[in-house]
C-alpha positions, 0 to 999 in steps of 0.5 A, spaced: 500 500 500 505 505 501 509 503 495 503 505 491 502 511 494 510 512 491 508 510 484 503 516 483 507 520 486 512 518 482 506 518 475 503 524 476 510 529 477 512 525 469 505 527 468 506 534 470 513 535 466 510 530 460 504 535 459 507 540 459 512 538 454 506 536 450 502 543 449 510 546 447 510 542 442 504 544 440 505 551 440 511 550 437 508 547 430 502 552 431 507 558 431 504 562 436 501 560 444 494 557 446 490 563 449 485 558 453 493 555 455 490 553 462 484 549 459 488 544 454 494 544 459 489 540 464 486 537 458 493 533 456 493 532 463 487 529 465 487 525 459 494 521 460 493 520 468 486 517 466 491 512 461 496 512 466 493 510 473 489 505 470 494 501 467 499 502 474 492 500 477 492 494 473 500 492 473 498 492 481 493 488 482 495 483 476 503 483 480 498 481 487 494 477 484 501 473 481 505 472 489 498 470 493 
């Protein structure tokens, strides 16, 4: 149970950083900023730690699943 507590830690500081890096790149190919940057940025964000917890989700229940 402690350990999980450290994956999504560890998850959402990658989410942080790789969202932002997203919408970067985004802007980049785009030529000019976002004016709702917030509002995307939270969208990217959502979106992957959805994805991501639900798969960390599911490699922990399936790891307990193994060793019981």
């Amino acid at each position: 149970m402690n350990l999980e507590v450290v994956y999504y830690t560890l998850m959402a500081a990658g989410l942080y950083f790789m969202s932002d890096w997203i919408l970067d790149r985004w802007e980049v190919s785009r030529g000019e900023r976002f004016k709702n940057r917030n509002i995307i940025f939270f969208l990217i964000i959502l979106t992957l730690a959805f994805i991501s917890f639900s798969l960390v989700k599911y490699v922990l229940l399936t790891s307990e699943a193994t060793f019981q």
